[in-house]
C-alpha positions in Angstrom: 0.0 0.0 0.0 1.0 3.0 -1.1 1.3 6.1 1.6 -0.6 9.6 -0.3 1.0 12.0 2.5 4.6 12.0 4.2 4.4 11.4 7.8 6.1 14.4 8.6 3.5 16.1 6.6 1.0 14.7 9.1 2.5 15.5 12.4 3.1 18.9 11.5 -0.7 19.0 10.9 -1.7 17.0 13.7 0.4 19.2 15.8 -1.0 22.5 14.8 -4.5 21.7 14.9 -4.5 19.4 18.3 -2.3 21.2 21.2 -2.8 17.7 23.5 -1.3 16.0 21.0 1.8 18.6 20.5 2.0 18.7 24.3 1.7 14.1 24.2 5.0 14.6 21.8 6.9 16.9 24.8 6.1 14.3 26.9 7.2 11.5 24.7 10.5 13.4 23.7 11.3 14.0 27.7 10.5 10.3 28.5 12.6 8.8 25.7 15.6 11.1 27.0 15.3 10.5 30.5 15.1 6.7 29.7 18.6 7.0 28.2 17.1 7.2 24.6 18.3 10.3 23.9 18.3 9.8 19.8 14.5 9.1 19.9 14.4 12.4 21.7 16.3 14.8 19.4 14.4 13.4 16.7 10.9 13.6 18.3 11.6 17.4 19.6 13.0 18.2 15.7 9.9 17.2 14.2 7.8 19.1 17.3 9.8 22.1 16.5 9.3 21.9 12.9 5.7 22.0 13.4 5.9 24.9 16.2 8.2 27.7 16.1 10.7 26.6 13.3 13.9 26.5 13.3 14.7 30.1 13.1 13.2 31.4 15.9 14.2 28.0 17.9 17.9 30.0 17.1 16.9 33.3 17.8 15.9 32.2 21.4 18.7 30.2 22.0 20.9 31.9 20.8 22.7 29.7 18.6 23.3 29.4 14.6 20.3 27.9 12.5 22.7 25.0 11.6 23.6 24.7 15.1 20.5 24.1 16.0 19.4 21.7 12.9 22.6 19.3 13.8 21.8 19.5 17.4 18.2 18.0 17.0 19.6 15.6 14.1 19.7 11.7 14.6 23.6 12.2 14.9 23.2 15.5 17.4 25.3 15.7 20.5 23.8 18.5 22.5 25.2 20.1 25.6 22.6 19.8 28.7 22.7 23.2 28.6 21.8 23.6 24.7 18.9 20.9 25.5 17.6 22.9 28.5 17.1 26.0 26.7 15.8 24.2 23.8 13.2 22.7 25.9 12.4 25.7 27.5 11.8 27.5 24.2 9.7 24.5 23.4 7.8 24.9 26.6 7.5 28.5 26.2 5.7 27.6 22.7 3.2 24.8 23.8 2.1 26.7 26.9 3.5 24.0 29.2 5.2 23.1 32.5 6.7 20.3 32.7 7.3 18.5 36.1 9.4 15.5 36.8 9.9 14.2 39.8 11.8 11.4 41.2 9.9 8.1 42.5 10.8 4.6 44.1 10.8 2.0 41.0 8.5 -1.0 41.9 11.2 -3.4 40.6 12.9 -5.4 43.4 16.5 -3.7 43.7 19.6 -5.1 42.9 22.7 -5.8 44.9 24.3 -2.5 42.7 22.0 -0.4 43.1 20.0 -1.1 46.4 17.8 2.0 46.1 16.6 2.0 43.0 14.1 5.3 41.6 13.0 6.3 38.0 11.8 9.5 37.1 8.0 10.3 36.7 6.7 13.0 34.4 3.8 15.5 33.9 3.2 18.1 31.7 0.6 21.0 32.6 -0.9 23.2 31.1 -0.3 26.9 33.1 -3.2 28.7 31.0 -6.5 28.8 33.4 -9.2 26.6 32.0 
């Protein structure tokens, strides 16, 4: 079967018609990098930027270079913590979101190495009053 519309195509749309769902990708970005999947995560924010405020302004308010920016958020990218954080908060600042991670006890049994195990939970809210 044949595909009539490039996915990208149809998260960009998805994203600029359905807020939830651009805020669902935010979450799904942070998750995959605070699982250690930190590829999955550039690439997720790159297409959620590409559907929100573009790369241009994403360098205007971070003050970096337009390719800086592009390689950073590329499947190769190796972005400073720094560089993400201030990506994420232009992101934020875009969607209208908070986002809140906190740490909580894992429910696996721990191991011998590591006898007090946690994993991070995370929420997104929406700041705007309802």
């Amino acid at each position: 079967m044949t595909l009539t519309k490039d996915f990208r195509e149809t998260v960009v749309g998805r994203v600029r018609r359905d807020p939830e769902f651009a805020r669902a990708l935010l979450h799904e970005a942070l998750t995959e990098f605070l699982s250690g999947n930190a590829a999955s995560a550039r690439l997720i924010l790159r297409d959620l930027v590409n559907a929100t405020l573009g790369f241009g302004e994403l360098a205007e308010q971070t003050h970096k270079p337009v390719k800086s920016v592009h390689r950073m958020l590329s499947d190769r990218g190796n972005p400073s913590m720094d560089n993400i954080a201030s990506i994420l908060e232009a992101v934020q600042s875009t969607l209208s979101s908070d986002v809140v991670i906190q740490v909580v006890k894992a429910h696996k049994r721990p191991s011998r190495s590591n006898p007090k195990r946690t994993k991070a939970a995370l929420s997104l809210s929406d700041p705007r009053p309802s």
